[in-house]
C-alpha positions in Angstrom: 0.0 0.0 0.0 0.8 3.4 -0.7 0.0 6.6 1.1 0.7 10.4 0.8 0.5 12.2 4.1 0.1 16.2 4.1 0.3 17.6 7.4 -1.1 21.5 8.2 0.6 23.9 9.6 -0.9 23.7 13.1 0.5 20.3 13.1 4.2 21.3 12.1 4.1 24.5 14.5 6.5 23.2 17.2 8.8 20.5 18.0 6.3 19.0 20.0 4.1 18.7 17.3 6.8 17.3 14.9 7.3 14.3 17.0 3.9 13.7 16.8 3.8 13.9 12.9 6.9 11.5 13.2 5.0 9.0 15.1 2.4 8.9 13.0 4.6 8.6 9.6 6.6 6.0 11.2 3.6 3.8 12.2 3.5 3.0 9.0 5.7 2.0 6.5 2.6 2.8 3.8 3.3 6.9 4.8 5.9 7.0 2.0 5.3 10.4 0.6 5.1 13.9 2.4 3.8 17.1 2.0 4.6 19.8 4.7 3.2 23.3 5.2 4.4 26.1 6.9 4.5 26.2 11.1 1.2 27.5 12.0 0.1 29.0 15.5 1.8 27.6 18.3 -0.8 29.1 20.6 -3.6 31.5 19.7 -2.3 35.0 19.9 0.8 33.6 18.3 1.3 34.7 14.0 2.0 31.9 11.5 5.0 31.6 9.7 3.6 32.7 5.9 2.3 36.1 7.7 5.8 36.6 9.1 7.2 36.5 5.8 4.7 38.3 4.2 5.4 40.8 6.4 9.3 40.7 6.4 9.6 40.7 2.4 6.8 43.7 2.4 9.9 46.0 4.7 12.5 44.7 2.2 10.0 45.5 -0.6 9.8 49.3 0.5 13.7 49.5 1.5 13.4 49.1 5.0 15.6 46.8 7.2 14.0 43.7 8.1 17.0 41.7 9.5 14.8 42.0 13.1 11.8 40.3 11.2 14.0 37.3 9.4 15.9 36.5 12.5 12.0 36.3 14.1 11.7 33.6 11.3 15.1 32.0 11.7 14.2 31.7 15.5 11.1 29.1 14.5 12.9 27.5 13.0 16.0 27.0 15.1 13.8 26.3 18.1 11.8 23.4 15.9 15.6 22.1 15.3 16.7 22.1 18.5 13.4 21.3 20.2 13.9 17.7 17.8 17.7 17.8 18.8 18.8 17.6 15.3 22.6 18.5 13.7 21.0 20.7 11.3 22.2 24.3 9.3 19.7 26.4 7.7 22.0 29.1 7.4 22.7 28.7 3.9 19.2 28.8 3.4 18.3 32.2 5.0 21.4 33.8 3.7 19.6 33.2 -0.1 16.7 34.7 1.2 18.1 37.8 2.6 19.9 38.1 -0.6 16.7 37.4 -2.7 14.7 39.6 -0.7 17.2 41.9 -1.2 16.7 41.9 -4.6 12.5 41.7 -4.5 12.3 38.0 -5.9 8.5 38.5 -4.8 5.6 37.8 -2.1 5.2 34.4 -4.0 8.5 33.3 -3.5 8.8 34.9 0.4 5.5 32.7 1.1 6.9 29.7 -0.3 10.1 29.7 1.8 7.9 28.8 4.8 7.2 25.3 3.2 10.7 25.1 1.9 12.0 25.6 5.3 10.2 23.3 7.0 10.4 20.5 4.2 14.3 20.8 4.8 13.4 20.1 8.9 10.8 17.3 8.2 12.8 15.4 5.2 16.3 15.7 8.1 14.0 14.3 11.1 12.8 11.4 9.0 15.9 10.5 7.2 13.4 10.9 3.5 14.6 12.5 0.7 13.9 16.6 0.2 12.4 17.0 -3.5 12.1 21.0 -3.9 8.5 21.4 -5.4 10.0 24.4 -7.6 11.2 21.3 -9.5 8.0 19.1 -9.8 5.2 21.9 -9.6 5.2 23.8 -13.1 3.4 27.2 -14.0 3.1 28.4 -17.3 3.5 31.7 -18.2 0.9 33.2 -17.3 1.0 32.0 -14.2 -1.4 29.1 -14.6 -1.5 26.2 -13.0 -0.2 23.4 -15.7 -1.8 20.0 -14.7 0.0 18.0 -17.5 3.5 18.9 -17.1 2.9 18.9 -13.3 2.1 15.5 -13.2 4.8 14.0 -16.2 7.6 16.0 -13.6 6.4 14.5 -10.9 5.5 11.1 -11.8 8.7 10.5 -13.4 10.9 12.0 -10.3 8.9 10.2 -7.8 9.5 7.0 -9.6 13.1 6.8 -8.8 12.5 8.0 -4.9 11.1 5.6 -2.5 10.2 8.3 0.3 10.5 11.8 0.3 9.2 15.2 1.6 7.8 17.7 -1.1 6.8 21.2 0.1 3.9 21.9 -0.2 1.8 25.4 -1.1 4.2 25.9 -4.2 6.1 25.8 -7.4 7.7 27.4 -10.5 7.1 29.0 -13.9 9.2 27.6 -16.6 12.0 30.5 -15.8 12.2 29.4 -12.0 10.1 31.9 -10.9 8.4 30.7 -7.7 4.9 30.6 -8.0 2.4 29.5 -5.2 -1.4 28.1 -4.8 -4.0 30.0 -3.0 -3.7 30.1 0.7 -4.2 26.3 1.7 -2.3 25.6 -1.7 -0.5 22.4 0.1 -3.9 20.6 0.1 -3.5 20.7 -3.7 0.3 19.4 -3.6 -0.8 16.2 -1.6 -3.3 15.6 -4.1 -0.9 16.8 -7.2 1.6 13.6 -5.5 -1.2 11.2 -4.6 -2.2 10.7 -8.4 1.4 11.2 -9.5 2.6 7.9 -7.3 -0.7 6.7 -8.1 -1.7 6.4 -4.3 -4.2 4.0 -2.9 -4.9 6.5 -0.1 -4.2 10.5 0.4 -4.0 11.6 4.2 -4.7 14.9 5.2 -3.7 15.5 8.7 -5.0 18.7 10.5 -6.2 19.8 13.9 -10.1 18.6 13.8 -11.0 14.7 13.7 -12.4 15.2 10.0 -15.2 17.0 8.5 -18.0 18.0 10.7 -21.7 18.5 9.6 -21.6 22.0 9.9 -19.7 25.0 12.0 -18.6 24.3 15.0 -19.1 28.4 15.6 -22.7 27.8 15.5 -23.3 24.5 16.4 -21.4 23.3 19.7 -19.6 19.9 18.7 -21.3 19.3 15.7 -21.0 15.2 14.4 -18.1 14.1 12.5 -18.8 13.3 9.2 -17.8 9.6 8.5 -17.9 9.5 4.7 -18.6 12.1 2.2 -18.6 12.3 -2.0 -16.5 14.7 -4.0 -19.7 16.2 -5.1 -21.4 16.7 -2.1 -17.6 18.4 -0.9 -17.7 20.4 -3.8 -21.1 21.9 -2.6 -20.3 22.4 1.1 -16.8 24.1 0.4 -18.6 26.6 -2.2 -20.7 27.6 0.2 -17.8 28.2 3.2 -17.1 24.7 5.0 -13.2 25.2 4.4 -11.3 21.8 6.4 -10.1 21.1 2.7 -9.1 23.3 -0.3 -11.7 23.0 -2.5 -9.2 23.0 -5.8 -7.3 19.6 -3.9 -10.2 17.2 -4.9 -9.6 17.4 -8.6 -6.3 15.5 -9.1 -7.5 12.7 -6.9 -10.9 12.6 -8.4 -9.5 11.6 -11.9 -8.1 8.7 -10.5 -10.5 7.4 -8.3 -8.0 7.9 -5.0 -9.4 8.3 -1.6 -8.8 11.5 0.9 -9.0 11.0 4.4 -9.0 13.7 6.9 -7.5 12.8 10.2 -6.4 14.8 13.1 -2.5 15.1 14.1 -3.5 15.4 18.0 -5.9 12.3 18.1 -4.6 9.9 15.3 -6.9 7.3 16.8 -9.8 8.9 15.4 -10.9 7.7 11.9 -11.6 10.9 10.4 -13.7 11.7 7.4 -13.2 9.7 4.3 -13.6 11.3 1.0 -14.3 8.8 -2.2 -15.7 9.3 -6.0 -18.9 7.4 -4.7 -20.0 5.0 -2.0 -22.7 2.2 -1.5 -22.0 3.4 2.7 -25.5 4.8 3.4 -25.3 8.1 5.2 -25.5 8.4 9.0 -28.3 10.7 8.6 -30.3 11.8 5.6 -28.0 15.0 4.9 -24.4 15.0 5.0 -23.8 18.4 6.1 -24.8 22.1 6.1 -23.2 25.0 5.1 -23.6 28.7 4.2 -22.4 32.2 3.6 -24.3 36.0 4.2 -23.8 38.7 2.4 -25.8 38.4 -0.6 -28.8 40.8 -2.5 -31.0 39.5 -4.7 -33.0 41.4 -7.9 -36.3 40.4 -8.5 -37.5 41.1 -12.1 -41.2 41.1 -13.3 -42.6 40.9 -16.8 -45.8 39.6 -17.9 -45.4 37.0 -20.6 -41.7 36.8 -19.7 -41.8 32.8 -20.1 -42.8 33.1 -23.8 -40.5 35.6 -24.3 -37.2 33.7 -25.6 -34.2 34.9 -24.9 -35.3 36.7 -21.5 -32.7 34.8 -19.2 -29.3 35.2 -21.7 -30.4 38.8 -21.8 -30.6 39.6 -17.8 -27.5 37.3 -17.2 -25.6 39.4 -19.7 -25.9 42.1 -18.3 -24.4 40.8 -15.6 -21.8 39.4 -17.0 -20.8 42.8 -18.5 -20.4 44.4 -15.2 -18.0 42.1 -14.4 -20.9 40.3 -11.4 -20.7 36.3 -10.8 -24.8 35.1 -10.4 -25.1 32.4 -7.9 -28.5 31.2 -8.3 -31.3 32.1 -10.0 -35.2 30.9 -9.3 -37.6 31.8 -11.7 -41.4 32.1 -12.0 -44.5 32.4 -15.1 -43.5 36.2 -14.9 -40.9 36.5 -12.1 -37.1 36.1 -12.0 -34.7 36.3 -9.5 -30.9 36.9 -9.7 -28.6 36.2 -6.2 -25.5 38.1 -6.4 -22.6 38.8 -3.9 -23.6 42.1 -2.4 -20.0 43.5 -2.1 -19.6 43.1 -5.2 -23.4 44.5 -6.6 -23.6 47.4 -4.6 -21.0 49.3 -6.6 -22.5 48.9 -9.7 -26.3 48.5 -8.8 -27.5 51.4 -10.9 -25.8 50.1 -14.3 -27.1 47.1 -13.2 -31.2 48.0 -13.5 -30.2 50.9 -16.5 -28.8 47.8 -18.2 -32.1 45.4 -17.4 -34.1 48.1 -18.6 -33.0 48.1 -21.8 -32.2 44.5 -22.1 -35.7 43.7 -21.4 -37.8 46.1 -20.7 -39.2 44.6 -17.2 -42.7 46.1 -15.8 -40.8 45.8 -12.4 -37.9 45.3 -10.9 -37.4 45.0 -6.8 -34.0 44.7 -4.8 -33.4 43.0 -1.2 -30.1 42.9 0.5 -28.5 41.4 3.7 -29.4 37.8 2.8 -27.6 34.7 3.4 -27.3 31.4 1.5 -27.4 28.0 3.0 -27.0 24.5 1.4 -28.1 21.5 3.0 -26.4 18.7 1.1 -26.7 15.2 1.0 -27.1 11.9 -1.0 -29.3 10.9 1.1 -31.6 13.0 0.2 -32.3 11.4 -3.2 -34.0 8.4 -1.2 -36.1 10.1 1.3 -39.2 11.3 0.7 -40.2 14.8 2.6 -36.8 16.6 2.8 -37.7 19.6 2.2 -40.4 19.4 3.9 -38.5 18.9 6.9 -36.5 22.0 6.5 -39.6 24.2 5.7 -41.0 22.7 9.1 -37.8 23.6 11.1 -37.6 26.8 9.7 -41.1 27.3 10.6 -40.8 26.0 13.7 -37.7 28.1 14.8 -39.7 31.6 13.3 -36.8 32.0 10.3 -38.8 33.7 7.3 -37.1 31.3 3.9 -37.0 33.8 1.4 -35.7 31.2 -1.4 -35.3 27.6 -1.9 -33.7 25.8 -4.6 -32.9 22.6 -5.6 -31.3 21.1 -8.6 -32.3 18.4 -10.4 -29.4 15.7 -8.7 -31.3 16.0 -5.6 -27.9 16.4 -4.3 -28.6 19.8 -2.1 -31.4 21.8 -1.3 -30.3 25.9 -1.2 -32.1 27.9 1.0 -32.0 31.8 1.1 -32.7 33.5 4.6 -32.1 37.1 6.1 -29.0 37.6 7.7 -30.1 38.0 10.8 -31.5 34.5 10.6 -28.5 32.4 9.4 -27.4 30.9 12.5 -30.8 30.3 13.9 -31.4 28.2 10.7 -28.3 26.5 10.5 -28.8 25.3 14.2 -32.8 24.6 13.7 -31.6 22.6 10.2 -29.3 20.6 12.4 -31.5 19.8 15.0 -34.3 18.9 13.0 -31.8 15.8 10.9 -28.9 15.2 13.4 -30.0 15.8 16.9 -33.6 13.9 16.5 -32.0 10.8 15.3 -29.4 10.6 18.3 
């Protein structure tokens, strides 16, 4: 068996939590492959590692001395070395950096040293081979992520190495330029290496035992998902739940390799297990809930609209010329409805109706703002009659006014717009009605 193991940075934070991350790894001789991220918080008021370096290359940006700020970042790293009593130099290493800093290599490449760094630690402490992602992780041009070569690097690299560490977070344009993922990017390098080494299983160890139903921040100790789809993952990260980077599930998905999410601190706990599909029924009829405010939505009304072809492309376009992402739209005989971001609507409201206007010429059109979205997803659903129902009748029950509800035709997730105002109340009464009552 072969495993890929990707360990956040609260799990890499401190020397404690190293030996931890090398127990684990060494429990099993499957744990071949390793993706580290930057040390994370080693307490709550404490700053990560990527923020220090943001903010150390931002004073060498602007001309300033930041020799204070990189012997901060040295210091982390010096007490993780001595903390795991290892005969280890990085000074090599942070003499570069000055000296690219120096010379304004870029925020990209100051983020990515955080991973670099603490690949060099983890690849020392475990006696693997260190395999510089800036090799292995290719941008084009542009700056866009290129899947192919990505994967022909790394494949044929990783084929001569039996164990190694592989930063995570990053890699490089064609000219070396260091390029890196959006924030959480080293979810996306385990998954890049897992399909690469053609993995049976892809570990993601963090600091919660898996993925829980919904927010812990709204709901106190929400249940642990046991096992969840891409799909319905795909719908619960769009609409906030964030335990995984949403881009990570693509690489795997393609060839059929399992993520499991596990928790560094309690290693005895199963976690959540994430697969292409499952014959597993669900513990309860959803698999989870999740949800975002800050929306406004733009009612239009026009008699005759549904024989009217064309209508929809025309409202959309608009839209799209203002540069405004839809996120759903419901629709009636003579009514539809267009949800929108608010932050980004507001600015551009007026061009927004002016351009209706003439696209369509609507006999009304009617704005409402601070609204929030939630999905409530599950395959369940699919085989249980009243679902909906249900969450009308919780809703109800808990006095949370449902200004929208949608659901497309997989029967995968039911989308429900509420005030703002209401969004935790119906998140918790959504939770009670499908988790709590079957306890």
């Amino acid at each position: 068996m072969k495993k890929v193991v990707k360990f956040g940075g609260s799990s890499l934070a401190n020397s404690d939590q190293f030996r931890k991350v090398g127990e684990i790894i060494r429990s099993e001789e499957s744990r071949r492959y390793v993706v580290p991220s930057a040390p994370g918080k080693r307490f709550p008021e404490d700053t990560k590692v990527t923020d220090l370096l943001y903010a150390c290359y931002n004073k060498a940006a602007a001309g300033e001395d930041f020799s204070r700020e990189l012997k901060e970042i040295s210091d982390r790293y010096y007490e993780i070395i001595c903390g795991l009593e290892l005969s280890l130099s990085l000074e090599e290493e942070f003499q570069q950096i000055e000296k690219d800093f120096k010379a304004q290599a870029g925020t990209d490449y100051a983020a990515s040293r955080g991973e670099f760094l603490n690949g060099k630690i983890m690849a020392a402490y475990l006696g693997f081979e260190f395999i510089d992602a800036a090799s292995v992780i290719r941008f084009d041009k542009n700056g866009n992520f290129d899947a192919d070569k990505t994967d022909s690097l790394l494949a044929k690299r990783l084929a001569k190495c039996e164990r190694a560490v592989i930063p995570g977070f990053y890699g490089a344009m064609e000219d070396g330029m260091v390029k890196t993922f959006s924030r959480g990017g080293s979810d996306i390098t385990g998954s890049l290496v897992a399909k690469a080494v053609h993995a049976d299983l892809y570990e993601n160890w963090t600091d919660v035992s898996g993925f829980l139903v919904t927010d812990p921040r709204i709901v106190d100790d929400p249940a642990v998902i046991e096992t969840i789809t891409y799909r319905e993952l795909r719908e619960l990260s769009y609409m906030g739940a964030t335990v995984l980077h949403e881009d990570a599930i693509f690489p795997v998905q393609k060839e059929g390799i399992p993520i499991n999410i596990r928790n560094t601190n309690r290693p005895e706990d199963k976690g959540t297990l994430i697969v292409e599909s499952t014959c597993r029924k669900p513990r309860y009829v959803i698999t989870g809930i999740a949800g975002k405010k800050g929306f406004c939505s733009i009612n239009i009304e026009k008699s005759m609209m549904n024989s009217e072809i064309g209508f929809g492309r025309k409202v959309l376009q608009v839209f799209e010329e203002q540069g405004i992402n839809f996120e759903h739209v419901p629709s009636g005989i003579d009514t539809m409805t267009v949800y929108v971001h608010q932050d980004e609507f507001e600015e551009k409201e007026q061009q927004v109706i002016a351009g209706i206007h003439r696209a369509v010429n609507p006999d009304f059109i009617e704005m409402e703002s601070d609204l929030a979205l939630i999905a409530v997803v599950g395959r369940g659903m699919k085989s249980q009659r009243g679902t909906a129902g249900r969450v009308f009748s919780a809703l109800a029950h808990a006095h949370v006014n449902v200004k929208m509800i949608d659901q497309g035709s997989s029967e995968l997730n039911i989308i429900i717009g509420v005030e703002n105002r209401d969004f935790e109340t119906a998140v918790k009464a959504i939770y009670d009605i499908f988790v709590m009552t079957q306890l």
